[in-house]
Structures are given as structure tokens and as C-alpha cells.
The first five atom37 places (N, CA, C, CB, O) and aatype in JSON, in Angstrom:
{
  "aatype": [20, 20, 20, 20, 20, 20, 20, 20, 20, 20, 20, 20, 20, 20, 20, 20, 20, 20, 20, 20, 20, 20, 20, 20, 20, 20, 20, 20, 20, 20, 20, 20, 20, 20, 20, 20, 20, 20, 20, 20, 20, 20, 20, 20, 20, 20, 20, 20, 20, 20, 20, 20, 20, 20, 20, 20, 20, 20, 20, 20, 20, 20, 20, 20, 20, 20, 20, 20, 20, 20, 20, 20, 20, 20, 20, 20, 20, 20, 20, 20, 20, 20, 20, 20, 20, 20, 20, 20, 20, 20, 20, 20, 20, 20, 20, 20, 20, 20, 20, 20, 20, 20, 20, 20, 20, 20, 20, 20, 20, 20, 20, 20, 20, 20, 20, 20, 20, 20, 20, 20, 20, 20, 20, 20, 20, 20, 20, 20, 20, 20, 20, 20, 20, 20, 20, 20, 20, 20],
  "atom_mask": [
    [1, 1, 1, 1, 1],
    [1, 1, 1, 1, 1],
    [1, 1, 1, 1, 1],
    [1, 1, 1, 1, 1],
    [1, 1, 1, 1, 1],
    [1, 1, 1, 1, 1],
    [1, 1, 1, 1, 1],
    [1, 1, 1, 1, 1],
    [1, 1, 1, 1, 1],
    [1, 1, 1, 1, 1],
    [1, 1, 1, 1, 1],
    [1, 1, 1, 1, 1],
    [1, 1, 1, 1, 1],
    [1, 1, 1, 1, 1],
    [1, 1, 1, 1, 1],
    [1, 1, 1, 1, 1],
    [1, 1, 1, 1, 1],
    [1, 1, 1, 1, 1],
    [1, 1, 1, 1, 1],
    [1, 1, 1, 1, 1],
    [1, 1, 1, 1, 1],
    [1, 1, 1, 1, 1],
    [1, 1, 1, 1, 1],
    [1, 1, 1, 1, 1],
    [1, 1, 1, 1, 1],
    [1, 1, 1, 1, 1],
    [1, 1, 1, 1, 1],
    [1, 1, 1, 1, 1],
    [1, 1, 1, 1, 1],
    [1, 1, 1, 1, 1],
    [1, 1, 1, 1, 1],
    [1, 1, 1, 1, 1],
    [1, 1, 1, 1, 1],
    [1, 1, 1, 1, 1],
    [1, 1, 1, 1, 1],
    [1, 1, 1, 1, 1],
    [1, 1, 1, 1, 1],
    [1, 1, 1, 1, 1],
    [1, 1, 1, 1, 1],
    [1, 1, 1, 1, 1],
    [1, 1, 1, 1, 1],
    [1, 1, 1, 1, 1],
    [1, 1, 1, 1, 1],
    [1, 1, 1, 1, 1],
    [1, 1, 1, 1, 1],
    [1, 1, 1, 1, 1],
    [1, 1, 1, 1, 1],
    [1, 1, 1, 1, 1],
    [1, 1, 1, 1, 1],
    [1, 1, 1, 1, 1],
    [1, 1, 1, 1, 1],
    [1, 1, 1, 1, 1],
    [1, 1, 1, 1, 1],
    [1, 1, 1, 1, 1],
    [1, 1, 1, 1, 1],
    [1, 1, 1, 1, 1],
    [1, 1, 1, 1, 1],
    [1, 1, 1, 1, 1],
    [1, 1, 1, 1, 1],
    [1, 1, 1, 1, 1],
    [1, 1, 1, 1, 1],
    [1, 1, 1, 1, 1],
    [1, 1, 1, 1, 1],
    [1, 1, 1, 1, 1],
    [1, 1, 1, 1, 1],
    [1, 1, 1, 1, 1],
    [1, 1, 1, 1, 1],
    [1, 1, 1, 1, 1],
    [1, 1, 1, 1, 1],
    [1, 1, 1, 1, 1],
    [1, 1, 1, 1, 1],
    [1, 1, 1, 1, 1],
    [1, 1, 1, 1, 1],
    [1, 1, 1, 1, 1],
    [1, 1, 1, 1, 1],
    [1, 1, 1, 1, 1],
    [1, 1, 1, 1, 1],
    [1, 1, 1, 1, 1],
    [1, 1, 1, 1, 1],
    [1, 1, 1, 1, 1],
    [1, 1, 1, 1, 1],
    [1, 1, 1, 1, 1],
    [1, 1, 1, 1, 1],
    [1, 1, 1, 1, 1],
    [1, 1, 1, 1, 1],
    [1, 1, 1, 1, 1],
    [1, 1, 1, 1, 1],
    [1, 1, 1, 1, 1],
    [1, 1, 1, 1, 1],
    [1, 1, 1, 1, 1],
    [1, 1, 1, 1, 1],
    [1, 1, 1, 1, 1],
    [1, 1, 1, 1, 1],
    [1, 1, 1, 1, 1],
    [1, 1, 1, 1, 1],
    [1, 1, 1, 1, 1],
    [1, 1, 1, 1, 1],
    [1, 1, 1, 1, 1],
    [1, 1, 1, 1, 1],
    [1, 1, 1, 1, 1],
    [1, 1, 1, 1, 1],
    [1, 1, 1, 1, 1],
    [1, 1, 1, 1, 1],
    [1, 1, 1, 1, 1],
    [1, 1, 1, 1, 1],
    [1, 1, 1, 1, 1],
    [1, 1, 1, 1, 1],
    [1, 1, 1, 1, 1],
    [1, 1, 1, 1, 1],
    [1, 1, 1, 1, 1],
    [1, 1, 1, 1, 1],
    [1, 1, 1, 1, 1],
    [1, 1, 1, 1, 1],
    [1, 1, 1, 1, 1],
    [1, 1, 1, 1, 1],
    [1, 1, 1, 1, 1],
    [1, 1, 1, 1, 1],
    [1, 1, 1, 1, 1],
    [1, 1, 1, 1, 1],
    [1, 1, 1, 1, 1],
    [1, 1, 1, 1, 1],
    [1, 1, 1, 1, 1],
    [1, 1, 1, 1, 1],
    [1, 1, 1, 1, 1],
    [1, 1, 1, 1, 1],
    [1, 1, 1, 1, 1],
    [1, 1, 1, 1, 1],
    [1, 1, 1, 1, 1],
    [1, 1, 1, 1, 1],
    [1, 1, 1, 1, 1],
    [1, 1, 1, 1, 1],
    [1, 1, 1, 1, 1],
    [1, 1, 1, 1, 1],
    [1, 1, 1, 1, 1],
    [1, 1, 1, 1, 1],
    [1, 1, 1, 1, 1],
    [1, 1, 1, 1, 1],
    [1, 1, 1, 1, 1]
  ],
  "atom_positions": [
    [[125.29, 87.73, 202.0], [124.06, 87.92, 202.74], [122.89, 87.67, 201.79], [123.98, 89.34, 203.36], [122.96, 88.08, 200.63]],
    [[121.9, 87.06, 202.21], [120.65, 86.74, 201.41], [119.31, 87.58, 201.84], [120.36, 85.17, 201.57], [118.62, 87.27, 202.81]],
    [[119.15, 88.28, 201.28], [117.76, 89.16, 201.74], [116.31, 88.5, 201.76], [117.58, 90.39, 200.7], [115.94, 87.81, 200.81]],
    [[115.54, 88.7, 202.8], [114.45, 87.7, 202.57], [113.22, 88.43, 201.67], [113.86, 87.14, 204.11], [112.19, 87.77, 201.56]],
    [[113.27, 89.6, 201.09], [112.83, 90.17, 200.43], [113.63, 90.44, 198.76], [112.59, 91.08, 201.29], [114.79, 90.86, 198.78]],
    [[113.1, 90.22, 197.65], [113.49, 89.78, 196.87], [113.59, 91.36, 196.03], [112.72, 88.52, 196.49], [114.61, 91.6, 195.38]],
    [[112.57, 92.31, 196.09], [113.06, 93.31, 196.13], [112.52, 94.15, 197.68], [112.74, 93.88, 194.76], [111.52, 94.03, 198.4]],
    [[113.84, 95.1, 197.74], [113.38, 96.05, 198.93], [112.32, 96.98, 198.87], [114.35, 96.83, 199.3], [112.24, 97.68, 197.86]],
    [[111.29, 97.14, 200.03], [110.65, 98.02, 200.41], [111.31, 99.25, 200.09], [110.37, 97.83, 201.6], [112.45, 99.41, 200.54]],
    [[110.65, 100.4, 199.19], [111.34, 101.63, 199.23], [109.85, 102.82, 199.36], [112.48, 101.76, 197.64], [108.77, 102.74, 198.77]],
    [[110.26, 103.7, 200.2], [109.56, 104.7, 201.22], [109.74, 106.02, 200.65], [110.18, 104.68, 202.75], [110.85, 106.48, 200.97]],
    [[109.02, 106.85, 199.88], [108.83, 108.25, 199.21], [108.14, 109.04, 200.03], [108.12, 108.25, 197.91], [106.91, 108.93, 200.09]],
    [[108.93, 110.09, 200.87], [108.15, 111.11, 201.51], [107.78, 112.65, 200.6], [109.02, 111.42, 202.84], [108.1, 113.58, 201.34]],
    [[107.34, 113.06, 199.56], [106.93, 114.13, 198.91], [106.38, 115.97, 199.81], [105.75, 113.32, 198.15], [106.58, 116.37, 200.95]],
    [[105.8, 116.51, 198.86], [105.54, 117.73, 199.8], [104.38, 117.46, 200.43], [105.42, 119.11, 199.13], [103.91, 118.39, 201.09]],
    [[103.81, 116.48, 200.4], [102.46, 116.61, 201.89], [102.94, 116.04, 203.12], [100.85, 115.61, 201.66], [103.58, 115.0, 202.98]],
    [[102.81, 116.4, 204.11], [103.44, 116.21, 205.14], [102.92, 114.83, 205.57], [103.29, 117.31, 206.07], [101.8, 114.34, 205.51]],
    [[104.19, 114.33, 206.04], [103.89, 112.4, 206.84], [103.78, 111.8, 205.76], [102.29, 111.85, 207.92], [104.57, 110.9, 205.48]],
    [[102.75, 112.18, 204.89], [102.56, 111.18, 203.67], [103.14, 110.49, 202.7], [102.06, 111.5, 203.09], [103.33, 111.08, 201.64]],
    [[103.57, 109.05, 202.84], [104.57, 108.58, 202.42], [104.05, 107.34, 201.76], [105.54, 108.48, 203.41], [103.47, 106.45, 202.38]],
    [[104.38, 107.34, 199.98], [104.32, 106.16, 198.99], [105.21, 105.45, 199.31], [104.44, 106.39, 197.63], [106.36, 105.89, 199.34]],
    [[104.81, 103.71, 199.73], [105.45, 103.09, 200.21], [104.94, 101.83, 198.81], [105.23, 103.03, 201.9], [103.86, 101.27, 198.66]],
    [[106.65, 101.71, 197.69], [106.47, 100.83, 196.88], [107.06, 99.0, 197.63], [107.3, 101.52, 195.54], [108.09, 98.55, 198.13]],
    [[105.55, 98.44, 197.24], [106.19, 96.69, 197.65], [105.97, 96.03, 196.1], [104.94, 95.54, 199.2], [105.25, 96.56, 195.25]],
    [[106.67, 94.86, 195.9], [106.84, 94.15, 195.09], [105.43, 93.95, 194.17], [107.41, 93.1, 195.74], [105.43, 93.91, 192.93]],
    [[104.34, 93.83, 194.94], [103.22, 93.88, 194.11], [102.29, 95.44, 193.99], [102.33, 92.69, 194.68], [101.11, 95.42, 193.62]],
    [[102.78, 96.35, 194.25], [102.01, 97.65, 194.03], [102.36, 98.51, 195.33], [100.28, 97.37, 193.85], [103.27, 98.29, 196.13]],
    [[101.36, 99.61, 195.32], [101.8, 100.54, 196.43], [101.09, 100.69, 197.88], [101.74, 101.83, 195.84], [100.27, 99.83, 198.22]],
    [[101.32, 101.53, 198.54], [100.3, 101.82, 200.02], [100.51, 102.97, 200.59], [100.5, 100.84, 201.28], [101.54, 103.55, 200.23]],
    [[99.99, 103.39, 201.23], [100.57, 104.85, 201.93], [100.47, 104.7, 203.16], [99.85, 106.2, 201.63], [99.69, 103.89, 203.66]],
    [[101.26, 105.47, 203.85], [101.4, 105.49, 205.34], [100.94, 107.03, 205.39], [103.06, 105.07, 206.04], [100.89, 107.72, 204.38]],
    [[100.68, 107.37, 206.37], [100.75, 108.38, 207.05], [100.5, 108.41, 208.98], [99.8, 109.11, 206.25], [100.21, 107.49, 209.75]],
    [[100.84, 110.23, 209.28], [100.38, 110.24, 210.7], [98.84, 110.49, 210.58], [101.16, 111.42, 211.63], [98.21, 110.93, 209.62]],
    [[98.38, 110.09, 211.87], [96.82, 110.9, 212.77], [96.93, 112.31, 212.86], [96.57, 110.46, 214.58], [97.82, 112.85, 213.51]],
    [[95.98, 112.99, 212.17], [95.4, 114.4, 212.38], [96.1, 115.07, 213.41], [93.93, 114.4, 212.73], [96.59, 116.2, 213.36]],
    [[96.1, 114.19, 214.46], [96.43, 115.1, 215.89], [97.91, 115.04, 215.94], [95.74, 114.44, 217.47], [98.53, 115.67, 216.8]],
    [[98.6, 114.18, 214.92], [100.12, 114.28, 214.98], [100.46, 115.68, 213.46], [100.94, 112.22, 214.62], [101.51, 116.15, 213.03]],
    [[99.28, 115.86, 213.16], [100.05, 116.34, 211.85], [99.55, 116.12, 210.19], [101.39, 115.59, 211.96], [99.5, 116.76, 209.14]],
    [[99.32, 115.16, 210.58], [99.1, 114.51, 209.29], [97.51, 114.1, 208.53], [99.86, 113.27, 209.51], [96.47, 114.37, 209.13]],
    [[97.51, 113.65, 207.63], [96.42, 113.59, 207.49], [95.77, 112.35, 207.65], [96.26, 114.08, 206.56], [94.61, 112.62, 207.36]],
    [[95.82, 111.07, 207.94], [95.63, 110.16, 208.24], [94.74, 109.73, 206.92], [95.23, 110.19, 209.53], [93.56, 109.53, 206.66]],
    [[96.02, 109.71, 206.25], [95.54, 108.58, 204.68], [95.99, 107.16, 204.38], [96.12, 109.19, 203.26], [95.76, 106.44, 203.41]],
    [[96.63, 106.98, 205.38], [96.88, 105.35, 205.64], [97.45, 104.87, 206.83], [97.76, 104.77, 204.66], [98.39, 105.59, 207.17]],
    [[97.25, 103.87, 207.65], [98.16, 103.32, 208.48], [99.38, 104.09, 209.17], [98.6, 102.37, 207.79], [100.07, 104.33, 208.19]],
    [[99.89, 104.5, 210.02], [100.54, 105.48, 210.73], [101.83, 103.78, 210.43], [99.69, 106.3, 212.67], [101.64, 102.68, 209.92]],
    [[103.22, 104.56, 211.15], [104.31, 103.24, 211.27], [104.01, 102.34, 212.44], [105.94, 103.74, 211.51], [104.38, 101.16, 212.42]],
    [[103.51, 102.72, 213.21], [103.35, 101.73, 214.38], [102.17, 100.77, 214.01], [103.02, 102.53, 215.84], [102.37, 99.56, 214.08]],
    [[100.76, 101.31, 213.54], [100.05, 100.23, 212.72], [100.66, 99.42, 211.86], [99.17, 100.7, 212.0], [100.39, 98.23, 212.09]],
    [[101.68, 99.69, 210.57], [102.19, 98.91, 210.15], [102.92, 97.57, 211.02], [102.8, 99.63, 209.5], [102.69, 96.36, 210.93]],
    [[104.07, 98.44, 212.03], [104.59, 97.13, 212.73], [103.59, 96.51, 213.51], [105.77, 97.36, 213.67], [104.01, 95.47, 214.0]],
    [[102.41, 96.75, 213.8], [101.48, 95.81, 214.8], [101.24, 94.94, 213.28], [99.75, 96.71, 215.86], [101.39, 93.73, 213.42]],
    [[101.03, 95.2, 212.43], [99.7, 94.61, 211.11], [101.1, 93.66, 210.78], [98.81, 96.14, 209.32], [100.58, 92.54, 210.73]],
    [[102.42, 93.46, 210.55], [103.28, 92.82, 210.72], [102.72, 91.91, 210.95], [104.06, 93.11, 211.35], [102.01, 91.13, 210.31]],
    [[103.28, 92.08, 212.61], [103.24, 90.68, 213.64], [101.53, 89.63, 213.49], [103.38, 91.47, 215.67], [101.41, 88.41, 213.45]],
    [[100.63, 90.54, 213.45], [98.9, 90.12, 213.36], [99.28, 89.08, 212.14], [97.47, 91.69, 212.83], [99.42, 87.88, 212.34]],
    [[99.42, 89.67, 210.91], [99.42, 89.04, 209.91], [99.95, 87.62, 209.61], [99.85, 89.76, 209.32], [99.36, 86.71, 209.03]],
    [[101.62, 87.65, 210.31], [102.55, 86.72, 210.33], [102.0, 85.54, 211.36], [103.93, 87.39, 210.72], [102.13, 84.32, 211.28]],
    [[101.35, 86.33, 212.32], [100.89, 85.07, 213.47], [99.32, 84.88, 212.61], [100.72, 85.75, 215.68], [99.03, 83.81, 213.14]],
    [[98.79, 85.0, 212.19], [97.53, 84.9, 211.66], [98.11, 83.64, 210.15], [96.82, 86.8, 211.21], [97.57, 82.57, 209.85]],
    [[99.06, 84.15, 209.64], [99.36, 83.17, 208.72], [100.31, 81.61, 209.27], [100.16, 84.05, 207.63], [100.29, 80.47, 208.81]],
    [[100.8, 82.01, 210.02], [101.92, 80.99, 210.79], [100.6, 79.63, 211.5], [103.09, 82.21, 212.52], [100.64, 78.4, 211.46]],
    [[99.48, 80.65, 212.15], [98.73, 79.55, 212.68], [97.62, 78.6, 212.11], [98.24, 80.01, 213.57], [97.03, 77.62, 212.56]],
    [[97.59, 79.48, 210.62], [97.03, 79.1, 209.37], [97.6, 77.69, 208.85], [97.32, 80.23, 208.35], [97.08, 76.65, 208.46]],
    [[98.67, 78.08, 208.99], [100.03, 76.6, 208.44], [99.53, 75.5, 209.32], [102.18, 76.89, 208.95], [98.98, 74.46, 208.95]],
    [[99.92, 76.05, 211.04], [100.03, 74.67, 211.34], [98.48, 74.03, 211.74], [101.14, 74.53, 212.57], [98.37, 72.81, 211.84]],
    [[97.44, 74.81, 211.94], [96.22, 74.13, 211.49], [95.93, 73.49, 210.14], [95.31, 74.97, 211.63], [95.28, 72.45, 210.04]],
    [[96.27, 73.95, 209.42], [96.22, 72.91, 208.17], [97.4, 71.83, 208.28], [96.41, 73.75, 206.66], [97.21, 71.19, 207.25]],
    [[98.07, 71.48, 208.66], [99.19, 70.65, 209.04], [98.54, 69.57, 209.46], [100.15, 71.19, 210.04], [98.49, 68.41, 209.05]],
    [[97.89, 70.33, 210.69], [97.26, 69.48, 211.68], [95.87, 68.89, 211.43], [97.19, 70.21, 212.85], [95.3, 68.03, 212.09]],
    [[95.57, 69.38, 210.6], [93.84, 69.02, 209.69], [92.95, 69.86, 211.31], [93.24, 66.25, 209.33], [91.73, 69.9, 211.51]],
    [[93.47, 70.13, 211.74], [92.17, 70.76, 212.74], [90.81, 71.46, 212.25], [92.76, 71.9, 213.62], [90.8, 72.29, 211.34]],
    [[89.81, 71.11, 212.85], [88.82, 72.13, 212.49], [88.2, 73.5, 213.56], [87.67, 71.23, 212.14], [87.3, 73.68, 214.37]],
    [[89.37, 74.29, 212.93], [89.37, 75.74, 213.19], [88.74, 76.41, 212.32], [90.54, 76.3, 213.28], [89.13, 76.05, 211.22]],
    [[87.75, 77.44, 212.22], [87.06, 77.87, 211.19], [87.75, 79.64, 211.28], [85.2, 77.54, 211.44], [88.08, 80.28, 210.29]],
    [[87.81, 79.98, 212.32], [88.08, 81.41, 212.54], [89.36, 81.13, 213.44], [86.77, 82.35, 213.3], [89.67, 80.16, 214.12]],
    [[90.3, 82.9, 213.06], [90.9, 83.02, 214.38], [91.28, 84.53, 214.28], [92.2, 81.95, 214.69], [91.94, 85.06, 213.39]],
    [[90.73, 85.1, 215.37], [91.32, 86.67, 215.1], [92.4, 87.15, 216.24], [89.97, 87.86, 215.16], [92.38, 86.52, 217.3]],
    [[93.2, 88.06, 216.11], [93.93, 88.28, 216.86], [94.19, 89.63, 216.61], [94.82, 87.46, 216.9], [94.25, 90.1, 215.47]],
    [[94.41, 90.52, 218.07], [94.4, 92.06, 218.14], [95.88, 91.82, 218.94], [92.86, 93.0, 219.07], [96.24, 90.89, 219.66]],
    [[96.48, 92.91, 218.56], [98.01, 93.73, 219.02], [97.82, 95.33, 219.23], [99.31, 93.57, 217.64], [97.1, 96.08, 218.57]],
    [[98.68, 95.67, 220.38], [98.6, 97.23, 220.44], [100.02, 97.35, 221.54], [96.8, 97.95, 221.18], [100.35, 96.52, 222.39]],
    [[100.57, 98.43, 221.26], [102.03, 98.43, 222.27], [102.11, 99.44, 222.75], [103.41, 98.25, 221.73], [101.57, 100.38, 222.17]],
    [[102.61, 99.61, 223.64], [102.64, 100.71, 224.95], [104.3, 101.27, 225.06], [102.12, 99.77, 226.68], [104.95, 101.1, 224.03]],
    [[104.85, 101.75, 225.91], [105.94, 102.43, 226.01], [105.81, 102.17, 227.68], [105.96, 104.03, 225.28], [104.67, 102.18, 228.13]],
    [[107.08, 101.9, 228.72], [107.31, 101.95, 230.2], [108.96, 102.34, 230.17], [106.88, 100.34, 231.04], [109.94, 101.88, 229.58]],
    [[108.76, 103.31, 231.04], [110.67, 103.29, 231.36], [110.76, 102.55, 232.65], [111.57, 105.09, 231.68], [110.04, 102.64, 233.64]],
    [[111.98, 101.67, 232.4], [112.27, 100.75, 232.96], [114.37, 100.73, 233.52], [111.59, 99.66, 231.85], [115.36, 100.27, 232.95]],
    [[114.18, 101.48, 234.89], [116.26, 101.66, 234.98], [116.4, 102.17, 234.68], [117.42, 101.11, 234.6], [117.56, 102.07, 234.29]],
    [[115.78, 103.52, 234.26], [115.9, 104.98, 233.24], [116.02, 104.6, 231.43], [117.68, 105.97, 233.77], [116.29, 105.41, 230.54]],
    [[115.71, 103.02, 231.24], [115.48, 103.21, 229.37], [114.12, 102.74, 229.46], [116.6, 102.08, 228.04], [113.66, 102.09, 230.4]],
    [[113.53, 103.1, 228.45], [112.23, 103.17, 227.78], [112.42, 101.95, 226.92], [111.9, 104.6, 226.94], [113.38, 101.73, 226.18]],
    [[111.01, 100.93, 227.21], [111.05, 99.8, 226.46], [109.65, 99.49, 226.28], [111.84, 98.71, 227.07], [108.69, 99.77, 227.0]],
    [[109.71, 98.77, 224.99], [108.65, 98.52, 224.09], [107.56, 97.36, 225.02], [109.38, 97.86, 222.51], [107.99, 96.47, 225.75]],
    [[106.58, 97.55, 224.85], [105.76, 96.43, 224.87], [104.4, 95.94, 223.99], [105.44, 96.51, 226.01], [103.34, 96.55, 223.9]],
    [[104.75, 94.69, 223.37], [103.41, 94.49, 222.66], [102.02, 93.21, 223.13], [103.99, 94.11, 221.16], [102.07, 92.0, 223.32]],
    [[101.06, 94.06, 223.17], [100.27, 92.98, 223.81], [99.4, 92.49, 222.52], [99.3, 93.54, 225.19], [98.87, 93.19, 221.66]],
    [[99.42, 90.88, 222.66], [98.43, 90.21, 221.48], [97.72, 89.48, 222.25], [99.05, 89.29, 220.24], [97.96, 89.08, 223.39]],
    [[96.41, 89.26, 221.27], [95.43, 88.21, 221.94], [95.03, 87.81, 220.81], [94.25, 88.62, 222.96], [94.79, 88.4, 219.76]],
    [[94.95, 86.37, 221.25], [94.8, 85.11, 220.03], [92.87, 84.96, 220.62], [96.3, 83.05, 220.42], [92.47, 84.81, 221.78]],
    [[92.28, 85.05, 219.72], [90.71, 84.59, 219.61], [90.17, 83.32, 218.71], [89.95, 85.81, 219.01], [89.43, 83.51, 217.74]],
    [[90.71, 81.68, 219.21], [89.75, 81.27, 218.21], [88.3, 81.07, 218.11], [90.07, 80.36, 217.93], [87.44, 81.12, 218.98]],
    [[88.21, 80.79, 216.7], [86.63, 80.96, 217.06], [85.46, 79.72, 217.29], [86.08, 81.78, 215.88], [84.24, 79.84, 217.41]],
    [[86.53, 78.12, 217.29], [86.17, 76.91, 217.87], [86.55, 76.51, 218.84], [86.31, 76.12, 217.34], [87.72, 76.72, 219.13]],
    [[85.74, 75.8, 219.66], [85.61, 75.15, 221.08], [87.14, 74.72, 220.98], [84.33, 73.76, 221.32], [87.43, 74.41, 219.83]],
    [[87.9, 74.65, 221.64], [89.67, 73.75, 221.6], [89.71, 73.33, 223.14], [91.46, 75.05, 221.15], [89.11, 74.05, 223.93]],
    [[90.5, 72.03, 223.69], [90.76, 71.64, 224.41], [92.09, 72.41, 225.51], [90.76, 70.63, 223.8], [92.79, 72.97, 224.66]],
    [[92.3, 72.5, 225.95], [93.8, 73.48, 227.18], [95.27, 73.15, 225.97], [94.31, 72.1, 229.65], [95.95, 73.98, 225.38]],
    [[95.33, 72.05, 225.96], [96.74, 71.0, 225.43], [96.56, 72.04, 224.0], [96.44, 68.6, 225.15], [97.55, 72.66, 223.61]],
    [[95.47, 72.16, 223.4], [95.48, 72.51, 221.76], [95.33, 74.36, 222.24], [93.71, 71.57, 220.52], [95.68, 75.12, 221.34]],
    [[95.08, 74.71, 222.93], [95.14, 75.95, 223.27], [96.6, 76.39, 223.38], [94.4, 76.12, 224.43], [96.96, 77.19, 222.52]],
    [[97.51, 76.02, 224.29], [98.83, 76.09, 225.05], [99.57, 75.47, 223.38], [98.96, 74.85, 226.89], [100.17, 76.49, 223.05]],
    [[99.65, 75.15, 223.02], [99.87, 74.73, 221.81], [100.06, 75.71, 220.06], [98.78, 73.88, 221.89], [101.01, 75.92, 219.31]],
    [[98.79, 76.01, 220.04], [98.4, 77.38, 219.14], [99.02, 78.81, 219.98], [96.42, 77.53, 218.99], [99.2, 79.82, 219.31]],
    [[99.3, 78.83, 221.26], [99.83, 79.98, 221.87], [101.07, 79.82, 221.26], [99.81, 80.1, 223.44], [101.49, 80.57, 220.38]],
    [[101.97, 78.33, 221.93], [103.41, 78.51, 220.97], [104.01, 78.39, 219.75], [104.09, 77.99, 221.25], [105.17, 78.34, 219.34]],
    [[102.9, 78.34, 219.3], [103.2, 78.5, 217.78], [103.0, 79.59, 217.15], [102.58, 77.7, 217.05], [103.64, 79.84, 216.13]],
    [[101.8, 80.68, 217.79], [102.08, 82.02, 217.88], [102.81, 82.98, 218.28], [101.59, 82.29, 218.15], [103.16, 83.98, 217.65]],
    [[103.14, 82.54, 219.76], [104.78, 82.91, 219.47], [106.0, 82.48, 219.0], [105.24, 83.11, 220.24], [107.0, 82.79, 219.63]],
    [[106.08, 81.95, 218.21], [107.14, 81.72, 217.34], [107.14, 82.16, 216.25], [107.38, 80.68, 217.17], [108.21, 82.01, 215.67]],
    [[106.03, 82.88, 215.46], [105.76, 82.91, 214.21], [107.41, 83.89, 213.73], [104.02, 83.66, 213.94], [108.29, 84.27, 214.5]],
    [[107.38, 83.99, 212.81], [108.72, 84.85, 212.27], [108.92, 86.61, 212.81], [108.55, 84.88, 210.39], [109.75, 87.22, 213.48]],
    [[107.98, 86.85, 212.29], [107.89, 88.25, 213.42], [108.01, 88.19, 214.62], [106.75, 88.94, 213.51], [108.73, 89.06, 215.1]],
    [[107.62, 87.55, 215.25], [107.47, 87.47, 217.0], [109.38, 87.21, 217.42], [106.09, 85.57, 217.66], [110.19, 87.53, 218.29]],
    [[109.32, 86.67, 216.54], [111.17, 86.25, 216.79], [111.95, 87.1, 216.05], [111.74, 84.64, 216.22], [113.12, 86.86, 216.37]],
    [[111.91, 87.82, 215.37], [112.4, 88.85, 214.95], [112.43, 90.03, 215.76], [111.89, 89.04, 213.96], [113.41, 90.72, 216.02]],
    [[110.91, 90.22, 216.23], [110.51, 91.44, 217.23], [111.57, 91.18, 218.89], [108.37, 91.28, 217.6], [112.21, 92.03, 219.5]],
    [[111.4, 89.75, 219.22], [111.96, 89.65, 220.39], [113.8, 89.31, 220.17], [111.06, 88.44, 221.16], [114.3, 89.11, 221.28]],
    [[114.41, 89.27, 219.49], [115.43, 89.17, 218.8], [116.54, 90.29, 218.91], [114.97, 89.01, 217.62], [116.13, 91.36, 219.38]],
    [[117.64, 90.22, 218.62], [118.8, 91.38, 218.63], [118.51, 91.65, 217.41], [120.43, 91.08, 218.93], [118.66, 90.79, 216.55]],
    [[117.97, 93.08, 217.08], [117.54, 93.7, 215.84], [118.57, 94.73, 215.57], [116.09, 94.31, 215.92], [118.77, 95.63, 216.39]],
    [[119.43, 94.65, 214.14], [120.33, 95.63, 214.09], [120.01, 96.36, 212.7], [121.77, 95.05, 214.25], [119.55, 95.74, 211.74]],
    [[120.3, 97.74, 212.67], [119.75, 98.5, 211.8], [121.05, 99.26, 210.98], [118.71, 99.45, 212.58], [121.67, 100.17, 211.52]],
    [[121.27, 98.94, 210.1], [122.33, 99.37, 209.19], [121.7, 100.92, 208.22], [122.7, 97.85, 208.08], [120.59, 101.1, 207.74]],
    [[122.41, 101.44, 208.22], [121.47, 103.3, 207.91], [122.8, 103.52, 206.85], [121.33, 105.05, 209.87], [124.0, 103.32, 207.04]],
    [[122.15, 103.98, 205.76], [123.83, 105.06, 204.77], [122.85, 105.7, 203.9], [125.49, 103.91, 203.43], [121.77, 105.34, 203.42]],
    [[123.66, 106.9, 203.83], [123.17, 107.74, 203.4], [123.45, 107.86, 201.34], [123.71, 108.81, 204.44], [124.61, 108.09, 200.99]],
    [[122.62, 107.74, 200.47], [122.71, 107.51, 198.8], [122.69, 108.56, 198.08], [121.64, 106.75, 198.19], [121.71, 109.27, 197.85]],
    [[123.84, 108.72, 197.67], [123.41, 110.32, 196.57], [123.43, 110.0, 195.28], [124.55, 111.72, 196.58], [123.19, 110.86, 194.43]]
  ]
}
């Protein structure tokens, strides 16, 4: 198996509650919950992280293929936020994004930058059979 991370994400929960040192390859970050969950809200909660994911990956993915394409795109922002519906008695995820560029584009180059936003690596990961392997290290 080949990991696409060269070293792993590793997650330190200590005695303040929620608050968790999260070491990545180039330095650290903290997560935590919102006040009203508990916590003190000193960084990004987990669900911000997985939205800032997908934003990022489609924000860089459409980066690529505008420069590919030499287009002149100057801006592009894009917002994500996900909801919860039970659906047949299971509960399933939903994430809504919106792509904003910030130059005039034609329908064809619109419909276009949409599928290439959804495709970015996250988006196919997110919509994907995701399996989670858990063991416990002493």
C-alpha cells in the first residue's frame, strides 16, 4: 500500500478539553469545539477542517486547470457547509458548495469549471466508498 501522505497526520488530545495539537509535516494547528459544544474554540472545530479540505482541493484543482488553459480568471472563491437529513431511517451527509468566479465566463466555460470542481480529489474521495481502518497502539 502507498500512502499519499508521506508522513501521517498525528492528533494529541491533552488536559484541556476538545483541544487538540494536530502535528502535519510542516508544523502544527489546533482544532478545537465551539463554546456552546464545550470547548473553547481555539481553532477550527472537525467539520471545518473537512469543509476547508474539499474548499482548498477544489480551489487548487481549478487553479491547475486554469493555468492549463491560460484562461484569464483573476479570482475564484468558493463556500461549503453540510447539513445532516435522515433518509429510510439512516442519516446522511450533505455538502453544499458554491463556486464564485470572479470573471465574466461564457455557459460552455462555466459547466466546465463546475466539472472539474467536481472532480477535484476530495470531492471523489468524499463521494467514494470510504473505509476506515481503527487499532488500538500501546
Amino acid at each position: 500500500m502507498k500512502y499519499i501522505l508521506e508522513t501521517p497526520i498525528k492528533g494529541i488530545l491533552g488536559a484541556q478539553k476538545y483541544k487538540t495539537i494536530i502535528h502535519w509535516r510542516n508544523g502544527i494547528l489546533i482544532s478545537d469545539e465551539p463554546e456552546k459544544l464545550g470547548g473553547r474554540d481555539l481553532g477550527p472545530d472537525p467539520y471545518t477542517l473537512l469543509l476547508s479540505s474539499l474548499v482548498a482541493c477544489t480551489l487548487a484543482t481549478l487553479k491547475m486547470y486554469i493555468d492549463q488553459k491560460q484562461m484569464d480568471i483573476s479570482e475564484i472563491e468558493i463556500e461549503a457547509n453540510i447539513y445532516y437529513k435522515i433518509e429510510s431511517g439512516e442519516t446522511v451527509a450533505y455538502i453544499d458548495r458554491s463556486v464564485r468566479i470572479g470573471s465574466p465566463i461564457d455557459p460552455e466555460t462555466n459547466q466546465k469549471l463546475l466539472l472539474v470542481a467536481e472532480n477535484c480529489p476530495i470531492s471523489r474521495t468524499l463521494k467514494g466508498n470510504i473505509n476506515i481502518s481503527t487499532s488500538v497502539i500501546k
